[in-house]
N, C-alpha and C positions, 0 to 999 in steps of 0.2 A: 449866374454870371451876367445873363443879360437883365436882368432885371437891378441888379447892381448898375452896372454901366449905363444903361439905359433910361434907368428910373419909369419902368414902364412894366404893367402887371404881365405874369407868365402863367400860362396855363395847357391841362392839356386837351386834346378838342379829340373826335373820331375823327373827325377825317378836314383835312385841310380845307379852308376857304374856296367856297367858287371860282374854278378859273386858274386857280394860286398851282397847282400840280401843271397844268396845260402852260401856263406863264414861265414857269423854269424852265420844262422841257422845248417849248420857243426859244427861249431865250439861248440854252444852248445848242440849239443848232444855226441861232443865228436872223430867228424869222424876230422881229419885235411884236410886243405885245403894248402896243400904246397908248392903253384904256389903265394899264398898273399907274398909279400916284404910291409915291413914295412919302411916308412922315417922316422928316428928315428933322425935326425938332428936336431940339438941342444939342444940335449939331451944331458947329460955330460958320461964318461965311467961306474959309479956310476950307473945312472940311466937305462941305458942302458942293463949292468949284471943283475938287478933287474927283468925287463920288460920281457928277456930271458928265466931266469928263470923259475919266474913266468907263461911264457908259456910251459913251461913243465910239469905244475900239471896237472895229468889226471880230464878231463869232471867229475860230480860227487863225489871228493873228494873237501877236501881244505887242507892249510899249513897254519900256523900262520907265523906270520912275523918274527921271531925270527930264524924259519926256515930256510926261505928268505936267510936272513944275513947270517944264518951260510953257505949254500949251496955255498955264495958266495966268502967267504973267510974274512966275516965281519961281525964277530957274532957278535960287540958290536955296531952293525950300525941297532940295529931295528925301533930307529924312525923313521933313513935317511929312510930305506926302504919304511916305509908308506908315507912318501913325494913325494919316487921317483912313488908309485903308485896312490896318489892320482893328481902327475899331467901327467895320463896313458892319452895319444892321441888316442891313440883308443880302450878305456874297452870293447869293446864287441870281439872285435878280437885277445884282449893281455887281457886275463881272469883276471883280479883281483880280479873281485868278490871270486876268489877262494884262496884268503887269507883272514884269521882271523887275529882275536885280538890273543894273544902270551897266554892269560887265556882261549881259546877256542869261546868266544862268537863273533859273526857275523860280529859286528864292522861298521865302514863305506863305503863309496863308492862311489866314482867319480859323479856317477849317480844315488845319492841318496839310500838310506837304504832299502826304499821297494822295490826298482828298483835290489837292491843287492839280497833282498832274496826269490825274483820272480825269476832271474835268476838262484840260486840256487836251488831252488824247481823246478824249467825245467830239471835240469841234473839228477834230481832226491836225494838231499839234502835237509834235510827237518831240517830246519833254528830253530825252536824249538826243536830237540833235541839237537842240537849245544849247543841251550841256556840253555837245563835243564844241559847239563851233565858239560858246566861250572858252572854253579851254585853248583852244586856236585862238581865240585873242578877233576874231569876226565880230565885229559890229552892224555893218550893213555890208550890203553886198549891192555888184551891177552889172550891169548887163555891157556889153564893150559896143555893142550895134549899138543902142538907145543913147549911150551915155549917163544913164540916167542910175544914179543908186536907192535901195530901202533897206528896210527893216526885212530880215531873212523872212518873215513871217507872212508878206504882204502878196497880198495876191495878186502883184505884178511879179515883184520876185519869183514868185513859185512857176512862173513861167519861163525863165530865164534857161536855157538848156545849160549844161555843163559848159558845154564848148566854148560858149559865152558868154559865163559868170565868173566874178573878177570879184574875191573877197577884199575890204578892206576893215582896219581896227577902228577906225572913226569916220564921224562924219566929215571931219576935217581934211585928213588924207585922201578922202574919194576926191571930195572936192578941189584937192592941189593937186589932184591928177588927173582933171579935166571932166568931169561927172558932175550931173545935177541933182538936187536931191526930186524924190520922187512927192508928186504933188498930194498923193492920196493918204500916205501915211508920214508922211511929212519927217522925215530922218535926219534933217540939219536941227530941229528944234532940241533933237538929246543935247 
């Protein structure tokens, strides 16, 4: 299949490239490994900006796809997005797994679903409350001290006591009830 998609030879090797095993396992905990270069050829610019991106979501959060697009200058490009991730050359290095479905729920993944949210349970994402709080209809949440709302995922959020967490469906309703969005994961951009 990759070598289809890819147009690019497939083989098998003993033991993974220098570096390449220590690179993933960086990468999911979150540390960068800033020496990897990626051949992202023939890849179109499209797909490319997505891939990017998407490497910039901190280890342990996620972004919906909607995101994605708007981050990119193509908020009404969110299916392209899931296309341009679902054919990611290399998911474990270029995190997909750390986008969602645009309703919050877990969604799919290159490498399969339980593969997606095994990965996320690694970074420390725990893929059932993803799903309850889409089910709840929570998009972002805030904090009532700060004013300030995110993405359930972001490690400002995750600080937020109960006492003082104030779930809303969108980023629009935080905001017409007086909440800012949060600057680090940027939650007005879905």
């Amino acid at each position: 299949r990759f070598r289809a998609r890819h147009g690019r030879p497939v083989g098998a090797v003993a033991a993974p490239p220098a570096g390449l095993a220590a690179a993933i396992e960086a990468g999911l905990h979150g540390r960068r490994r800033r020496s990897l270069h990626f051949d992202l050829r023939g890849l179109t610019e499209f797909e490319r900006a997505v891939l990017a991106k998407t490497a910039e979501i901190p280890a342990g959060q996620v972004r919906p796809y909607a995101w994605v697009a708007s981050e990119i200058g193509r908020p009404r490009a969110v299916r392209a997005v899931g296309s341009a991730l679902a054919g990611n050359p290399v998911p474990l290095l270029i995190p997909c797994h750390r986008v969602v479905y645009s309703d919050g729920r877990v969604g799919m993944y290159a490498l399969g679903p339980e593969n997606k949210r095994a990965a996320l349970t690694a970074e420390g994402v725990d893929p059932d409350e993803l799903e309850r709080l889409a089910r709840a209809g929570v998009r972002v949440v805030g904090s009532d001290t700060t004013r300030v709302f995110c993405f359930p995922t972001c490690r400002h959020a995750r600080r937020i006591t109960l006492a003082h967490r104030v779930e809303f469906g969108s980023p629009k309703t935080a905001a017409a009830a007086g909440y800012r969005p949060c600057r680090h994961c940027r939650p007005a951009a879905a």
